[in-house]
DRENMAR-917315 format. One record per atom (N, C-alpha, C): residue in one letter; atom name; residue number from 1; x, y, z. Coordinates in nm, 4 decimals, decimal comma, padded with zeros to 6 digits. Layout:
+---------+-------+-----+----------+----------+----------+
! residuo ! atomo ! num !        x !        y !        z !
+---------+-------+-----+----------+----------+----------+
!       a !    CA ! NUM !        X !        Y !        Z !
...
+---------+-------+-----+----------+----------+----------+
This chain:
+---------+-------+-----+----------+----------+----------+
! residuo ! atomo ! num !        x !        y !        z !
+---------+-------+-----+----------+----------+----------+
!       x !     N !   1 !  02,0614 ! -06,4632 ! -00,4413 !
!       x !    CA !   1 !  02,0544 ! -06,6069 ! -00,4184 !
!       x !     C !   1 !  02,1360 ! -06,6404 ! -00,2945 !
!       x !     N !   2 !  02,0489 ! -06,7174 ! -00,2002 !
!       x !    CA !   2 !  02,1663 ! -06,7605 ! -00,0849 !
!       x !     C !   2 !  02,2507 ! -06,8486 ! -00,0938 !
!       x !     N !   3 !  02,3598 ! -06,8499 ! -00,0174 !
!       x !    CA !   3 !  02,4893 ! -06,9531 ! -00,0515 !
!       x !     C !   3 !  02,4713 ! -07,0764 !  00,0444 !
!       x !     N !   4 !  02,3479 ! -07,0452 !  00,1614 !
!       x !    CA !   4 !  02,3353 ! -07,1785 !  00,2220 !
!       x !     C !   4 !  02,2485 ! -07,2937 !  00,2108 !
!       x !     N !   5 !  02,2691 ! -07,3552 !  00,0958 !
!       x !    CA !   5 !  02,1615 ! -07,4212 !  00,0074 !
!       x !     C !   5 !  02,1305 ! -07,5487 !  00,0508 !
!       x !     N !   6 !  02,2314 ! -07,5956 !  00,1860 !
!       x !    CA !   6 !  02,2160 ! -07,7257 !  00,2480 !
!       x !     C !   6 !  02,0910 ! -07,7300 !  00,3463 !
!       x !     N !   7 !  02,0680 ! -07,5902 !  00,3885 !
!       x !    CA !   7 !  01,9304 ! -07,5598 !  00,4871 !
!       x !     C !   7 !  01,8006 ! -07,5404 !  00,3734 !
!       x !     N !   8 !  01,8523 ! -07,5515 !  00,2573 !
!       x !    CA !   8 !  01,6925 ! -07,5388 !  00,2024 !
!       x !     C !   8 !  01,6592 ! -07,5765 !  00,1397 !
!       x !     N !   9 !  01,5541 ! -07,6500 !  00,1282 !
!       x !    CA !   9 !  01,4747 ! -07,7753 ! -00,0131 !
!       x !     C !   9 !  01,3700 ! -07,6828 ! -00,1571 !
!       x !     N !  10 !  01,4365 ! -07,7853 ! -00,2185 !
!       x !    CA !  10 !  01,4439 ! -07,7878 ! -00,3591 !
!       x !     C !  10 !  01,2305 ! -07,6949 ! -00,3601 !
!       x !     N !  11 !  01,1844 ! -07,6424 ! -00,4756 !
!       x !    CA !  11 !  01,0627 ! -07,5706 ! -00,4565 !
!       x !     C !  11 !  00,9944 ! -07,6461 ! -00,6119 !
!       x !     N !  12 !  00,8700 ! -07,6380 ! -00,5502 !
!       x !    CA !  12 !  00,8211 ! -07,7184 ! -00,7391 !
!       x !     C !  12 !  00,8470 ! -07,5772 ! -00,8216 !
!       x !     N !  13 !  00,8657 ! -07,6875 ! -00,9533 !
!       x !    CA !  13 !  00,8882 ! -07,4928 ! -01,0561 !
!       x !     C !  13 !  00,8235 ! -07,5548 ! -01,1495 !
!       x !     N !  14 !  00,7317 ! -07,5099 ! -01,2213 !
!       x !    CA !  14 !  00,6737 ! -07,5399 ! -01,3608 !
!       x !     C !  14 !  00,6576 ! -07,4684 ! -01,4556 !
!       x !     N !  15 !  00,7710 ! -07,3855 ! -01,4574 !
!       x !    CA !  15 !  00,8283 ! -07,2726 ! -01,5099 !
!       x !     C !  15 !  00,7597 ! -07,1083 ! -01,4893 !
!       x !     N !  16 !  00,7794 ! -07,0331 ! -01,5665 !
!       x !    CA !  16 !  00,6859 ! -06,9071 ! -01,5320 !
!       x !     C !  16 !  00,8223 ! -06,8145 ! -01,4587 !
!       x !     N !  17 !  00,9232 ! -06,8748 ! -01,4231 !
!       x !    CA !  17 !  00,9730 ! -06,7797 ! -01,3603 !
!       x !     C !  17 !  01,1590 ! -06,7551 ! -01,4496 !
!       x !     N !  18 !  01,2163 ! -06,6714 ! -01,4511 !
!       x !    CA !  18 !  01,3101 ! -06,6786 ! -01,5094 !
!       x !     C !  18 !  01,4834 ! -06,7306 ! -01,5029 !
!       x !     N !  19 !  01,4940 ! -06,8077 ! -01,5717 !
!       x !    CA !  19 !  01,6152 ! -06,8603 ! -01,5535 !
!       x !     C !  19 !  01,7417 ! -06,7617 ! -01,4597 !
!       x !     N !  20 !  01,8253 ! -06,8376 ! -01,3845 !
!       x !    CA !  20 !  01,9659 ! -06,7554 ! -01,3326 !
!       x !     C !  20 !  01,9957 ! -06,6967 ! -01,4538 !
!       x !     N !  21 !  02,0612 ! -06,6061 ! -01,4639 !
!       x !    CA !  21 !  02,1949 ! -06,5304 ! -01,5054 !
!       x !     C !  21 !  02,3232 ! -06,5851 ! -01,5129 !
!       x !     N !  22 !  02,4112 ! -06,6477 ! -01,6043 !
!       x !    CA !  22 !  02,5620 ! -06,6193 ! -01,6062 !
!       x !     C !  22 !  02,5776 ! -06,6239 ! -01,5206 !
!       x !     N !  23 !  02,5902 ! -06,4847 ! -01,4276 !
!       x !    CA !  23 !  02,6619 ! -06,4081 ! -01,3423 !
!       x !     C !  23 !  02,6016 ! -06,4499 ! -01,1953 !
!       x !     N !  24 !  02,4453 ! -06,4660 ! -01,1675 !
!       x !    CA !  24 !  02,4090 ! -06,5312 ! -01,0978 !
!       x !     C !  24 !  02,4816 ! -06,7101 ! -01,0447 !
!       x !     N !  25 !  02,4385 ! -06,7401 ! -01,1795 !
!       x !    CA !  25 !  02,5471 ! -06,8862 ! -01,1870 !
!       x !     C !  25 !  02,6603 ! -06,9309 ! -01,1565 !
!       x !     N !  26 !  02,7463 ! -06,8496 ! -01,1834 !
!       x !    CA !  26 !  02,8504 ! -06,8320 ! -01,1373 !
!       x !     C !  26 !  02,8939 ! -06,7911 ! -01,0093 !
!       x !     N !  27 !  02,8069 ! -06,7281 ! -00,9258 !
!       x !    CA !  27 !  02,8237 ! -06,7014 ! -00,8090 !
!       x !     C !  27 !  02,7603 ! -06,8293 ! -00,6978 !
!       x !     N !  28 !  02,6394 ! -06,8854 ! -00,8006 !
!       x !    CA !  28 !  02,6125 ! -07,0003 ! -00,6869 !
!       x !     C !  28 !  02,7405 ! -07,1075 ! -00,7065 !
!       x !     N !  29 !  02,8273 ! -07,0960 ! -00,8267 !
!       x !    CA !  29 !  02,8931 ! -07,1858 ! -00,8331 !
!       x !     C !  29 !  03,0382 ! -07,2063 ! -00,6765 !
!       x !     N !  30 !  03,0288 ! -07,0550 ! -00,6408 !
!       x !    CA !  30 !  03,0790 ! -07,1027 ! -00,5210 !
!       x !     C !  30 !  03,0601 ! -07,1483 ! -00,4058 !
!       x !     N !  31 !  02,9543 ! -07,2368 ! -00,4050 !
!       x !    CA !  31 !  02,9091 ! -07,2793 ! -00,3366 !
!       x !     C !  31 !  02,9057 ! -07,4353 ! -00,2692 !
!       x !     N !  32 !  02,9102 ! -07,4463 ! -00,4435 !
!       x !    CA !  32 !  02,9531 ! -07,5777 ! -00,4659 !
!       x !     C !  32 !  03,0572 ! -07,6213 ! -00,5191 !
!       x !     N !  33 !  03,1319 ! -07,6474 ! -00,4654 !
!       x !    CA !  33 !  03,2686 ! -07,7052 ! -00,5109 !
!       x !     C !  33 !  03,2954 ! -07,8181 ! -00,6115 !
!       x !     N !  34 !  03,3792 ! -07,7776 ! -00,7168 !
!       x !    CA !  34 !  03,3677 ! -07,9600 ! -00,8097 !
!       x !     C !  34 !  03,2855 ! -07,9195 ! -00,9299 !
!       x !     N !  35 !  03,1883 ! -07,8452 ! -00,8829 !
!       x !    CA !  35 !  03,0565 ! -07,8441 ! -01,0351 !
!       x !     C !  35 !  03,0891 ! -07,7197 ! -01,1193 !
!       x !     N !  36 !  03,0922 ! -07,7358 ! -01,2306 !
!       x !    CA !  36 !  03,0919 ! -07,6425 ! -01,3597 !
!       x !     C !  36 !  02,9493 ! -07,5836 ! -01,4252 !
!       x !     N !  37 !  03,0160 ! -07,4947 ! -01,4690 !
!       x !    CA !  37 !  02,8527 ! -07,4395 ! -01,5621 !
!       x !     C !  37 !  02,9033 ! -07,4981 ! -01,6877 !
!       x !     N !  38 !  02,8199 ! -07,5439 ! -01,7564 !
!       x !    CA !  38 !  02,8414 ! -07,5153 ! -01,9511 !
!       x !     C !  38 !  02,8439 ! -07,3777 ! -01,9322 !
!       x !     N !  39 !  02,9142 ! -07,3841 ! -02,1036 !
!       x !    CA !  39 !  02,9260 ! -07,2505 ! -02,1622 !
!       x !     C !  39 !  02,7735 ! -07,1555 ! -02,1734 !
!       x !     N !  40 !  02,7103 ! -07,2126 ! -02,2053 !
!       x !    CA !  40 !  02,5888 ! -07,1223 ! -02,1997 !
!       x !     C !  40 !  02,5115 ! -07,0590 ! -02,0784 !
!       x !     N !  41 !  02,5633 ! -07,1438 ! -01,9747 !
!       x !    CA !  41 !  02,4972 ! -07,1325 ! -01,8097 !
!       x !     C !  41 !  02,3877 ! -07,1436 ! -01,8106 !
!       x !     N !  42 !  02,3295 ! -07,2873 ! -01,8815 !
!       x !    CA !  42 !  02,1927 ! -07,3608 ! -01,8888 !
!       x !     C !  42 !  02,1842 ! -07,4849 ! -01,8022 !
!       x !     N !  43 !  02,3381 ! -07,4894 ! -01,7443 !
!       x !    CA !  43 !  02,3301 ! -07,6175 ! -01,6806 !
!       x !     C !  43 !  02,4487 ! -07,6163 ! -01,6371 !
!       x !     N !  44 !  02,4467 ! -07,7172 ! -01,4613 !
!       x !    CA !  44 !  02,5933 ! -07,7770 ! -01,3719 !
!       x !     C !  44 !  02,6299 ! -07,8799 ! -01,4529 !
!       x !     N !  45 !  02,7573 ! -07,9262 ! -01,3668 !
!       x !    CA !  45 !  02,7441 ! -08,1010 ! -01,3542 !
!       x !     C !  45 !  02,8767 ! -08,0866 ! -01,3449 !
!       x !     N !  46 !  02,8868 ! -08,2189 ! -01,2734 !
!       x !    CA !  46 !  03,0320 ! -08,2374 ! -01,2103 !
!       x !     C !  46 !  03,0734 ! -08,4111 ! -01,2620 !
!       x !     N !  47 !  03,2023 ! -08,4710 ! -01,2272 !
!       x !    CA !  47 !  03,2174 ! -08,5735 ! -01,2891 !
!       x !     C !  47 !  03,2982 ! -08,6273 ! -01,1569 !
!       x !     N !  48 !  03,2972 ! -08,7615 ! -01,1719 !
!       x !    CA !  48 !  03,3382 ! -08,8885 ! -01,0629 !
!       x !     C !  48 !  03,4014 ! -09,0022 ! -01,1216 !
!       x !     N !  49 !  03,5592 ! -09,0184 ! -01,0949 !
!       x !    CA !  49 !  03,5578 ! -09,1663 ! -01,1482 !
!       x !     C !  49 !  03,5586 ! -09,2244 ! -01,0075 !
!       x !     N !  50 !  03,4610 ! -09,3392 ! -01,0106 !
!       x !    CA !  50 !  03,4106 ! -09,4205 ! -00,9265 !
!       x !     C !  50 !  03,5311 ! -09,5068 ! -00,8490 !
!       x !     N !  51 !  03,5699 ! -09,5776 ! -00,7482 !
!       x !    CA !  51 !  03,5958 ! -09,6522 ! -00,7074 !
!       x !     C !  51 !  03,5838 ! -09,8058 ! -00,8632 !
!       x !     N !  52 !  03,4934 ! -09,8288 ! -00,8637 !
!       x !    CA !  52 !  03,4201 ! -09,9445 ! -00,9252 !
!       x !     C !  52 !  03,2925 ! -09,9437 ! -00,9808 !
!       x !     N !  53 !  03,2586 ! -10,0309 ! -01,0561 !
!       x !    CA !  53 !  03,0892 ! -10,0162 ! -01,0840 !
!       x !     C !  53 !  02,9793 ! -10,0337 ! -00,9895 !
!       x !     N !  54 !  02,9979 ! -10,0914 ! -00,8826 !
!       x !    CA !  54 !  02,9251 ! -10,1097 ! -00,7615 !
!       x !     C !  54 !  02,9340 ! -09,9771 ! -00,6705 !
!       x !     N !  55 !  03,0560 ! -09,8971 ! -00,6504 !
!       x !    CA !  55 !  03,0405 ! -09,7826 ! -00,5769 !
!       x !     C !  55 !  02,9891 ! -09,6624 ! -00,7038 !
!       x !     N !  56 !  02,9886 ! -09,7037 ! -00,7988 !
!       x !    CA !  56 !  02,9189 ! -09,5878 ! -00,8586 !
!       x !     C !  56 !  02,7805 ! -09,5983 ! -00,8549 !
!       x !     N !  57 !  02,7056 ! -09,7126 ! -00,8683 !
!       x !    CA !  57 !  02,5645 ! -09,7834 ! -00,8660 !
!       x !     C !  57 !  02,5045 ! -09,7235 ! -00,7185 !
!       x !     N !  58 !  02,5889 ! -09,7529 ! -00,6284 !
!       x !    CA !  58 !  02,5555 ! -09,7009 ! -00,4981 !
!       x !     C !  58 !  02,5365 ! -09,5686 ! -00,4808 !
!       x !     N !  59 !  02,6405 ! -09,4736 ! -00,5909 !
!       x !    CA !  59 !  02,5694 ! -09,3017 ! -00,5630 !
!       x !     C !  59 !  02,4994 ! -09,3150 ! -00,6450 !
!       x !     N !  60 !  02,4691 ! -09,3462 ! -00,7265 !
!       x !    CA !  60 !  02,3508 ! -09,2983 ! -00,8088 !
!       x !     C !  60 !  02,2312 ! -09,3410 ! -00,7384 !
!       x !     N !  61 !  02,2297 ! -09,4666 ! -00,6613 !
!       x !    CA !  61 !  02,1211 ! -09,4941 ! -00,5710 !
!       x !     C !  61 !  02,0933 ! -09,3687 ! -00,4900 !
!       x !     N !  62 !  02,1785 ! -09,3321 ! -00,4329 !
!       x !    CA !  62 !  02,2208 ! -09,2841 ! -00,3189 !
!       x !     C !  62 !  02,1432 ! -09,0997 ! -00,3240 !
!       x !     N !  63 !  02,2103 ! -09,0830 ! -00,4856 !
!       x !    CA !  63 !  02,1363 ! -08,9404 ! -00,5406 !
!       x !     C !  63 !  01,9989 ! -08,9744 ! -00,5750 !
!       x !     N !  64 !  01,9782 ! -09,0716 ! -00,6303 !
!       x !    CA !  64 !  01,7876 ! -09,0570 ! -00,7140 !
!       x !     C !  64 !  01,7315 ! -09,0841 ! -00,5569 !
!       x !     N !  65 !  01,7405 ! -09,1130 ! -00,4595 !
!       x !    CA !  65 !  01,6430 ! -09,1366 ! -00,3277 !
!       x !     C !  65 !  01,6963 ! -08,9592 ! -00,3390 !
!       x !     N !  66 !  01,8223 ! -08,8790 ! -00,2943 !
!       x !    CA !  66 !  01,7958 ! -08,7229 ! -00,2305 !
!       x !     C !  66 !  01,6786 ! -08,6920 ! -00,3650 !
!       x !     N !  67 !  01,7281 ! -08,6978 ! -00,4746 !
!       x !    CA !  67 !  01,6492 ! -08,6562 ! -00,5479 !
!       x !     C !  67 !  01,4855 ! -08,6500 ! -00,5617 !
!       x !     N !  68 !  01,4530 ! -08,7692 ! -00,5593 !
!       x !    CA !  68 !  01,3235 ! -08,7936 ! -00,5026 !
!       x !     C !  68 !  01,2291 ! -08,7175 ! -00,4310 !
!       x !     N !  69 !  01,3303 ! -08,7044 ! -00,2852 !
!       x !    CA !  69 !  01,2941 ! -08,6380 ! -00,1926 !
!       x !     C !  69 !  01,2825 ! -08,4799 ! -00,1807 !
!       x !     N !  70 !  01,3976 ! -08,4237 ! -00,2601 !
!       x !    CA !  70 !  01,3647 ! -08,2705 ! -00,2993 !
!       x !     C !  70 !  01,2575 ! -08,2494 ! -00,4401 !
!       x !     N !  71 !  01,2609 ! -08,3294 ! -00,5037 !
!       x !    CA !  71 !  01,1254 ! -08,3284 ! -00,6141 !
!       x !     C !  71 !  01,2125 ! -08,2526 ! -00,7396 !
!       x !     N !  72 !  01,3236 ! -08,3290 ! -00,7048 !
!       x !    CA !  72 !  01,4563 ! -08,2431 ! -00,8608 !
!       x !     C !  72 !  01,5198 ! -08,3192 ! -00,8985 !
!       x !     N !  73 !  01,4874 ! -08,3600 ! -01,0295 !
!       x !    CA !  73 !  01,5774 ! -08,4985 ! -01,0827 !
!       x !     C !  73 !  01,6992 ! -08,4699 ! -01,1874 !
!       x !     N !  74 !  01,8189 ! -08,5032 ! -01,1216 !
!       x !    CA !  74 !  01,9606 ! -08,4537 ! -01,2186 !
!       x !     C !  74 !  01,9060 ! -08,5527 ! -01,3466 !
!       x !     N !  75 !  02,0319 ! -08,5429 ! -01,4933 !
!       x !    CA !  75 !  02,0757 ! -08,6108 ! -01,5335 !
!       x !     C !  75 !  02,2060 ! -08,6820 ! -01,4887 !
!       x !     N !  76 !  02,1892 ! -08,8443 ! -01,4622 !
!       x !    CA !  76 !  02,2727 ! -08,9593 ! -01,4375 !
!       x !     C !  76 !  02,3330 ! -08,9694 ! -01,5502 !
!       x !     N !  77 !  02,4757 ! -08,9618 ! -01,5994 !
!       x !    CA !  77 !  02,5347 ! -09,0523 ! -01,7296 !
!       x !     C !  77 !  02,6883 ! -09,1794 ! -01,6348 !
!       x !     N !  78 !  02,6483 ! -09,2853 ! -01,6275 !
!       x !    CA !  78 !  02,7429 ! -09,3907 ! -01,5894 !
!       x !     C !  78 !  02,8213 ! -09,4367 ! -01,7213 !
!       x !     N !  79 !  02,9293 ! -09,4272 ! -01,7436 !
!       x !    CA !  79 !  02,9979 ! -09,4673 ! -01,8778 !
!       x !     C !  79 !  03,1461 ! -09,5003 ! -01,8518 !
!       x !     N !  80 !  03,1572 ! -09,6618 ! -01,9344 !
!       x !    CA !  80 !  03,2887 ! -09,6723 ! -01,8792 !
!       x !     C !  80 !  03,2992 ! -09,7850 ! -01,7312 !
!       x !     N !  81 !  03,2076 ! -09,7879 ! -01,6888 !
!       x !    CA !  81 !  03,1728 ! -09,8843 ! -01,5883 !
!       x !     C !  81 !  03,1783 ! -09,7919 ! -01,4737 !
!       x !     N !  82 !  03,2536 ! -09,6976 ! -01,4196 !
!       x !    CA !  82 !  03,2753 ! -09,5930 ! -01,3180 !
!       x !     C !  82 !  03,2884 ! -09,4945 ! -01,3491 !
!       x !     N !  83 !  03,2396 ! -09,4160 ! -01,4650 !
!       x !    CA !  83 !  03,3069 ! -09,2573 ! -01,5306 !
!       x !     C !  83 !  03,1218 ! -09,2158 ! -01,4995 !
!       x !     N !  84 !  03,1287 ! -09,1210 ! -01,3575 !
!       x !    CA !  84 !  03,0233 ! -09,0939 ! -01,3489 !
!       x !     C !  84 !  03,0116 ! -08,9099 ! -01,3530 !
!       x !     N !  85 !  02,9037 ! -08,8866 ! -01,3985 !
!       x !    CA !  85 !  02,8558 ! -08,7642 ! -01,4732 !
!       x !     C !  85 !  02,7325 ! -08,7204 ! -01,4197 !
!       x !     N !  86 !  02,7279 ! -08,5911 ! -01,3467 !
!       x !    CA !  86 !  02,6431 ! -08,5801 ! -01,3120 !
!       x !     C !  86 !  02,5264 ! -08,4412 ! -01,3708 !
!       x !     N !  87 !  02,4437 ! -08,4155 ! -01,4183 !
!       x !    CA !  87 !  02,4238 ! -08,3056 ! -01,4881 !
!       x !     C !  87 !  02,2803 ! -08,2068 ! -01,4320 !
!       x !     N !  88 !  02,2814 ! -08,0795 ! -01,3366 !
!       x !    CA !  88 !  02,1757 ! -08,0388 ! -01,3457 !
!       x !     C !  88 !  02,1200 ! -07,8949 ! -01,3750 !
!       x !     N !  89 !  01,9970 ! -07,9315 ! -01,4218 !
!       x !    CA !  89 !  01,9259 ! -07,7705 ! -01,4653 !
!       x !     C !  89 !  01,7663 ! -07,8003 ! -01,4059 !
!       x !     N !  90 !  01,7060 ! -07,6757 ! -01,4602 !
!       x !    CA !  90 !  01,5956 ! -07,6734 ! -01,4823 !
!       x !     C !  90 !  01,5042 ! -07,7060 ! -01,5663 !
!       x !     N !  91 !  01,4794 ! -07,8097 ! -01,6146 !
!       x !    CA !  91 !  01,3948 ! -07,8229 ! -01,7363 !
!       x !     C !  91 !  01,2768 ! -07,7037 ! -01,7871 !
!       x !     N !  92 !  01,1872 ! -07,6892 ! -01,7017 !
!       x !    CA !  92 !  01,0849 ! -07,6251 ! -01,6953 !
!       x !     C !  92 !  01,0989 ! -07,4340 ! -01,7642 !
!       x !     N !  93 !  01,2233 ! -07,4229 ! -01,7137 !
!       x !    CA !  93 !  01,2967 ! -07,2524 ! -01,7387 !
!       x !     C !  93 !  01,3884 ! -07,2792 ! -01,8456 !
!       x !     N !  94 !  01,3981 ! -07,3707 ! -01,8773 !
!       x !    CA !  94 !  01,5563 ! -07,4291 ! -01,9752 !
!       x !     C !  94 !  01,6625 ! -07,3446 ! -01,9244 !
!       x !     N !  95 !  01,7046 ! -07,3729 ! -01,8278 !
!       x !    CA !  95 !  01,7873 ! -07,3039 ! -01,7940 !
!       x !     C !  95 !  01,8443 ! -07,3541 ! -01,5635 !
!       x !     N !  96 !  01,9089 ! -07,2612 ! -01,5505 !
!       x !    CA !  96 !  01,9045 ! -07,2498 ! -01,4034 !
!       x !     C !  96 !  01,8294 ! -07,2433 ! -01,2922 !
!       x !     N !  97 !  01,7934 ! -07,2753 ! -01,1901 !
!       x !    CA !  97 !  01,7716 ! -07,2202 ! -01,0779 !
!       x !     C !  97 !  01,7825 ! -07,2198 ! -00,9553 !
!       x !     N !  98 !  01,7637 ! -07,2079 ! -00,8188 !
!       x !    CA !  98 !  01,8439 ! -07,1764 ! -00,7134 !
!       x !     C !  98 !  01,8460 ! -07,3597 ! -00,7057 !
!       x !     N !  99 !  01,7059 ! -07,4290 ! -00,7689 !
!       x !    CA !  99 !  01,7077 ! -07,5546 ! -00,6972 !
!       x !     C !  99 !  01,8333 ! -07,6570 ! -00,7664 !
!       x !     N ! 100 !  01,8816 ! -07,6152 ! -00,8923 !
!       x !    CA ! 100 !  01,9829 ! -07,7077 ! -00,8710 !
!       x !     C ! 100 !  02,1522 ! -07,6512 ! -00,8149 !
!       x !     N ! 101 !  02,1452 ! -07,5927 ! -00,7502 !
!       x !    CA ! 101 !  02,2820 ! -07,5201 ! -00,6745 !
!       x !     C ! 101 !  02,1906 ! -07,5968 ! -00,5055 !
!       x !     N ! 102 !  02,0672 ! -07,5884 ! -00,4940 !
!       x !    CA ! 102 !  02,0253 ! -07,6992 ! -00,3717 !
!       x !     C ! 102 !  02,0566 ! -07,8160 ! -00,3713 !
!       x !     N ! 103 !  02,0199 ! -07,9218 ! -00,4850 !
!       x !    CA ! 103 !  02,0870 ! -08,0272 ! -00,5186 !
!       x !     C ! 103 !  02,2131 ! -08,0500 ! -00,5400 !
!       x !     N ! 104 !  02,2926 ! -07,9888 ! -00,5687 !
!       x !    CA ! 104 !  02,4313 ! -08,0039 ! -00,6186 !
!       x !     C ! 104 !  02,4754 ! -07,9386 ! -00,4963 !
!       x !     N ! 105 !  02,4752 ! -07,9156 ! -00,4010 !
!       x !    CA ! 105 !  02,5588 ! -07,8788 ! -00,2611 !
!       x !     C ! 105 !  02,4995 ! -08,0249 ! -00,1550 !
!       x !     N ! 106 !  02,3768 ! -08,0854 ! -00,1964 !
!       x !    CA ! 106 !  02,3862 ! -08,2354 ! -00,1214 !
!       x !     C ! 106 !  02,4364 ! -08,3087 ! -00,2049 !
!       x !     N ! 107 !  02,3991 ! -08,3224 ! -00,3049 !
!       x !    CA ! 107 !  02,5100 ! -08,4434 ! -00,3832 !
!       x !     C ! 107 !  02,6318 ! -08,4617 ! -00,3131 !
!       x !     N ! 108 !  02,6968 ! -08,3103 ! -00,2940 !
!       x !    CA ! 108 !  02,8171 ! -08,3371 ! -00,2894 !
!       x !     C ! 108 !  02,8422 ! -08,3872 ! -00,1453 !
!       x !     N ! 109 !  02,7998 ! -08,4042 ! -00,0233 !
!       x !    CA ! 109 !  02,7660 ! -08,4336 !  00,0876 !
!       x !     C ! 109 !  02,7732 ! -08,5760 !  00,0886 !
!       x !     N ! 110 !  02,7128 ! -08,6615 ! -00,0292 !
!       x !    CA ! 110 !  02,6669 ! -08,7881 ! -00,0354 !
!       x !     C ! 110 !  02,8043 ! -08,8706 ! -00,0266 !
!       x !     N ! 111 !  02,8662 ! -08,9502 !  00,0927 !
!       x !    CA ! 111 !  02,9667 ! -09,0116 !  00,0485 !
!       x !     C ! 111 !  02,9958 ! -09,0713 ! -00,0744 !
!       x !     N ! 112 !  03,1291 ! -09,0732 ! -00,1711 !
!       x !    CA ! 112 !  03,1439 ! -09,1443 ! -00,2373 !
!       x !     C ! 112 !  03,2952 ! -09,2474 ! -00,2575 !
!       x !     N ! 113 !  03,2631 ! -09,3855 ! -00,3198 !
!       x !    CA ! 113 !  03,3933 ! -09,4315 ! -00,2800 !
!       x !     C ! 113 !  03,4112 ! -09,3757 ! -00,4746 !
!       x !     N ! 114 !  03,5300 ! -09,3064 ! -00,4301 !
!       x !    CA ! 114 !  03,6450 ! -09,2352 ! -00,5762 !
!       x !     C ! 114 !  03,7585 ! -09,3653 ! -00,5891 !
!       x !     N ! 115 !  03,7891 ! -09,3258 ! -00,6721 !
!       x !    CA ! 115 !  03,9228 ! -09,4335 ! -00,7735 !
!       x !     C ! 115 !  04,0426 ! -09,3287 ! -00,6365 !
+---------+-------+-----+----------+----------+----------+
């Protein structure tokens, strides 16, 4: 798996192909800074306390347009008014793949105003 995931867009997957590895996972995890695997390594996600409810509203804007555009939609959880949560996998593989270590290295790119 390559580590330069900012040069490359997200690929349709409609499954058929096999989830990362643990060990795979863990290695894209250095890539991206901030994001965790669950214990199972079925899934990232990283967490944000917001500035405010308006600068959190604004990344989440800010992610569902990248999102959109690579054709890979995280889970959003806003809770708390600014306790933002960001969560991604593969649906399709239940599991990993290179495209959300693609997404989750622009996320993190996306300015955000933090507490």
């Amino acid at each position: 798996m390559s580590e330069n995931f900012l040069k490359k867009k997200c690929k349709p997957c409609e499954g058929g192909i096999p989830a990362l590895t643990i060990a795979q996972a863990k290695a894209g995890l250095a890539s991206v800074p901030g994001w965790q695997a669950d214990p199972s390594g079925k899934s990232i996600s990283i967490q944000y306390k917001m500035k405010h409810f308006m600068a959190a509203v604004a990344c989440i804007n800010a992610i569902a347009r990248l999102a959109e555009s690579e054709d890979h939609h995280p889970d959003l959880h806003l809770t708390g008014y600014r306790n933002l949560t960001i969560k991604l996998s593969t649906h399709a593989i239940g599991g990993l793949s290179e495209n959300d270590f693609i997404l989750a290295a622009k996320i993190n790119e996306i300015p955000k105003e933090l507490k």
